[in-house]
C-alpha positions as CSV (number, residue, x, y, z in Angstrom):
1,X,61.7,139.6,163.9
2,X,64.6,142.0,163.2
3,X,66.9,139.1,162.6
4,X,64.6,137.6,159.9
5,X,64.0,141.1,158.4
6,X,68.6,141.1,158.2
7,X,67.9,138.1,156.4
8,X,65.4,139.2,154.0
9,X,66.9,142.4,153.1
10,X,70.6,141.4,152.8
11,X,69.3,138.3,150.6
12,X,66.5,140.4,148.8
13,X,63.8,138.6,149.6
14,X,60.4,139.3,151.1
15,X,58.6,138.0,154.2
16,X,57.6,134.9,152.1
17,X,61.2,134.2,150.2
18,X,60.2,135.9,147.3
19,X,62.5,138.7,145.2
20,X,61.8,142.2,145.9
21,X,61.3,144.1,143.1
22,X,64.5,146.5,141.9
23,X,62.6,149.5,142.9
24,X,62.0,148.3,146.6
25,X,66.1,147.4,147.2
26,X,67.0,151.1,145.9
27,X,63.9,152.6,148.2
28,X,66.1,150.4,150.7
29,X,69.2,151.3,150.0
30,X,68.6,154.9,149.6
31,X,66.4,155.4,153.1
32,X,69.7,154.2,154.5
33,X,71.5,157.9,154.2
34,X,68.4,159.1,156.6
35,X,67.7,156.0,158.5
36,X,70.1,153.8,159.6
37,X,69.0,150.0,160.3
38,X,69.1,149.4,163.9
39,X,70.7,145.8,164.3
40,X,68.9,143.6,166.4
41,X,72.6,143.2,168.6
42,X,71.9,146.5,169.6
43,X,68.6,146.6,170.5
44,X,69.4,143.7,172.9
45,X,72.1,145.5,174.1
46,X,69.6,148.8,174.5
47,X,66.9,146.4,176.4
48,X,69.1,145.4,178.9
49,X,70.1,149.0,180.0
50,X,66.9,150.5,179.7
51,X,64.8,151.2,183.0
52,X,61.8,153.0,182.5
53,X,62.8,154.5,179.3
54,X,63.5,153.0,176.0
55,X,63.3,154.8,172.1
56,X,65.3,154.2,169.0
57,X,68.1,156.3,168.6
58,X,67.2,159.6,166.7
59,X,68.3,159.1,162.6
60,X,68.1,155.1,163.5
61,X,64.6,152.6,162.5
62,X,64.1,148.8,162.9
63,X,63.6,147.6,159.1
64,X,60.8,145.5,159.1
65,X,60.9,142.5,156.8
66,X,60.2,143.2,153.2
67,X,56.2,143.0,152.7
68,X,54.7,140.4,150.0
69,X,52.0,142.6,149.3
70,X,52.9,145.9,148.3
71,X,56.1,145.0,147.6
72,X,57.4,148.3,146.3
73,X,57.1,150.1,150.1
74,X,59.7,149.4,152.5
75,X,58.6,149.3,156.3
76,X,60.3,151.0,159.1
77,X,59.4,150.9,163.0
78,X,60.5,153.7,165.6
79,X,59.0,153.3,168.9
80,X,58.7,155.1,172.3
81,X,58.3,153.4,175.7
82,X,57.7,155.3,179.1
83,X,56.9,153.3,182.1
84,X,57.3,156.9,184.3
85,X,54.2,159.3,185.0
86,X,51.4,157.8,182.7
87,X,52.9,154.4,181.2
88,X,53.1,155.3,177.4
89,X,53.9,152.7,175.1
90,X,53.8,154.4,171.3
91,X,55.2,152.7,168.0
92,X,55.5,154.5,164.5
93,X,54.8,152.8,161.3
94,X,56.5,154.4,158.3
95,X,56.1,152.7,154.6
96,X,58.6,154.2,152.1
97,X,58.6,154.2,148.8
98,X,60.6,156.0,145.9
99,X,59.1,156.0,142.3
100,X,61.0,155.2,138.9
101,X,61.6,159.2,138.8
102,X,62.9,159.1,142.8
103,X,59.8,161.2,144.2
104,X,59.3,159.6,147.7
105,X,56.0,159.0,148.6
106,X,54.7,157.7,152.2
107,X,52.2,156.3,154.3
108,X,52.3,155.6,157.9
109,X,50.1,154.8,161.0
110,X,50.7,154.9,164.9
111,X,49.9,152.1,167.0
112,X,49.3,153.4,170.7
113,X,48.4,152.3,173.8
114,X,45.6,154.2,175.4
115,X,45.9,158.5,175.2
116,X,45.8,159.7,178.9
117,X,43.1,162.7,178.6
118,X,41.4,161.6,175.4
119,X,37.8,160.9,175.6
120,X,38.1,159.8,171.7
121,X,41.0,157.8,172.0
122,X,41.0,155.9,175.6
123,X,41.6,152.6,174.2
124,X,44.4,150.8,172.7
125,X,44.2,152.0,169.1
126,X,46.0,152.5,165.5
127,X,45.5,155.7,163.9
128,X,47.1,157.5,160.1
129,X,50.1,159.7,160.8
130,X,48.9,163.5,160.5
131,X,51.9,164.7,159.1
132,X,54.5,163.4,156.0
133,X,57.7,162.3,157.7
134,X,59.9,165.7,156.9
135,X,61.1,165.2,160.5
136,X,62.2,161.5,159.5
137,X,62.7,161.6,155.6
138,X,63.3,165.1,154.0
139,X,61.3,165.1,150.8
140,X,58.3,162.6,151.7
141,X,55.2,163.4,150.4
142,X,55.8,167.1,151.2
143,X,52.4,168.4,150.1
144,X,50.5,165.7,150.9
145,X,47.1,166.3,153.1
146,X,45.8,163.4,155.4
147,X,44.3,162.7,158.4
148,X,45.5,162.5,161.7
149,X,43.3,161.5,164.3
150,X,40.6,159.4,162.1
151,X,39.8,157.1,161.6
152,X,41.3,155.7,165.4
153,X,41.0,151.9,164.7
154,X,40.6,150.5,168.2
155,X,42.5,147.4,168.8
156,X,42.3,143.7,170.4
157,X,45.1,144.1,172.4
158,X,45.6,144.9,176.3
159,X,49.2,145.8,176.5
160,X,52.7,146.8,174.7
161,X,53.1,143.0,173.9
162,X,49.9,142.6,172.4
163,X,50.0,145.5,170.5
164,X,53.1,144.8,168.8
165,X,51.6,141.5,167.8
166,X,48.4,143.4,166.5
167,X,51.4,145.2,164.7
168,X,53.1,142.4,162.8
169,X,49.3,141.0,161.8
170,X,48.9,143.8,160.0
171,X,51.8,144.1,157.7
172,X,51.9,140.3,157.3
173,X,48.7,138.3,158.2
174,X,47.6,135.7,160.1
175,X,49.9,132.9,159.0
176,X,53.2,135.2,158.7
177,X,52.3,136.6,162.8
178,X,52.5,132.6,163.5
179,X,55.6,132.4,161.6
180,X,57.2,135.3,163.4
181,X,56.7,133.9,167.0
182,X,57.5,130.8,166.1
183,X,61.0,131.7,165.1
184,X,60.9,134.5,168.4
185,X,62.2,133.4,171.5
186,X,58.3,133.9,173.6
187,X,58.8,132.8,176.6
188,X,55.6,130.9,178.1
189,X,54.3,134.0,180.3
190,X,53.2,136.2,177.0
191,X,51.6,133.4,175.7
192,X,48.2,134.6,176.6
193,X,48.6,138.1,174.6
194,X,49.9,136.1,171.7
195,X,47.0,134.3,171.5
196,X,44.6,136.9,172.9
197,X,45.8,139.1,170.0
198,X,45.7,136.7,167.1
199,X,42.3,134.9,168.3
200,X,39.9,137.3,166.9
201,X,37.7,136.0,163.9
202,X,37.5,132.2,164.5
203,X,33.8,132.1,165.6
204,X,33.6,134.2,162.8
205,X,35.1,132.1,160.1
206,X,33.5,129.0,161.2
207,X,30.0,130.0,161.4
208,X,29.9,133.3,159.6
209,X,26.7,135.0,159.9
């Protein structure tokens, strides 16, 4: 997934091989001075030290592959993973996206495994991000008013594995979530979340009501 997303952005192309629009490569290119692209060396370098703990470097993101709808945003990941105390397994969606007078306006969403203590949100889940990124990107949306907590989209996913793959359908579909494990190394044991994750809807589209 990272690698392809090197690809795409150093060739400027999106998820589907076609050119992203001017716009999106300067979005790119000027997120760069507050996020740096975490290479996908150094996550495998990161994964094989990591014991309990593992979270992108602060000031670092994975750059997701360049979206072919809604070209003009640029998606970044950050992610937490605790397997100590309550196992917590939290990843951050942030889509970018600097206008033809360079206001920077955002949208993101948290993908979560199930909150600890939450009545509302005991379940794996995605959810809008309360807050513009000031934290990540100064400048973002500043003033912008959203909501934090609702709607809390529950998820068909039954761990971290299966929740990243609920992840990648979301940005690009049915077809490009195929394409990404294909070219992904899956070893036959997550298999079943693969497929538990990306099952959802055949009865549906076959028979319909």
């Amino acid at each position: 997934m990272i690698t392809r997303a090197e690809y795409c952005w150093s060739q400027h192309r999106t998820f589907d091989d076609d050119k992203i629009p001017e716009d999106t490569i300067t979005t790119y290119e000027k997120l760069q001075s507050h996020r740096i692209q975490f290479k996908s060396n150094k996550l495998d370098q990161m994964t094989k030290k990591a014991v309990a703990k593992l979270q992108i470097p602060k000031n670092f993101a994975i750059y997701l592959p360049p979206l072919s709808d809604d070209q003009s945003f640029v998606p970044l990941l950050t992610f937490e993973l605790d397997s100590e105390k309550a196992s917590v397994a939290n990843f951050r969606l942030d889509l970018y996206h600097y206008d033809k007078v360079l206001n920077l306006h955002h949208v993101g969403f948290r993908f979560e495994t199930p909150t600890q203590g939450s009545k509302k949100h005991l379940f794996f889940h995605a959810q809008p991000i309360e807050h513009s990124s000031q934290h990540v990107i100064p400048g973002s949306n500043s003033g912008a008013k959203r909501t934090g907590t609702l709607p809390c989209l529950p998820l068909q996913a039954d761990d971290p594995v299966s929740l990243v793959i609920c992840l990648v359908l979301s940005l690009y579909g049915l077809e490009g979530c195929v394409k990404v494990l294909d070219e992904a190394s899956i070893q036959s044991g997550f298999r079943r979340q693969v497929e538990f994750s990306i099952a959802g809807g055949d009865s549906w589209r076959k028979k319909g009501w």
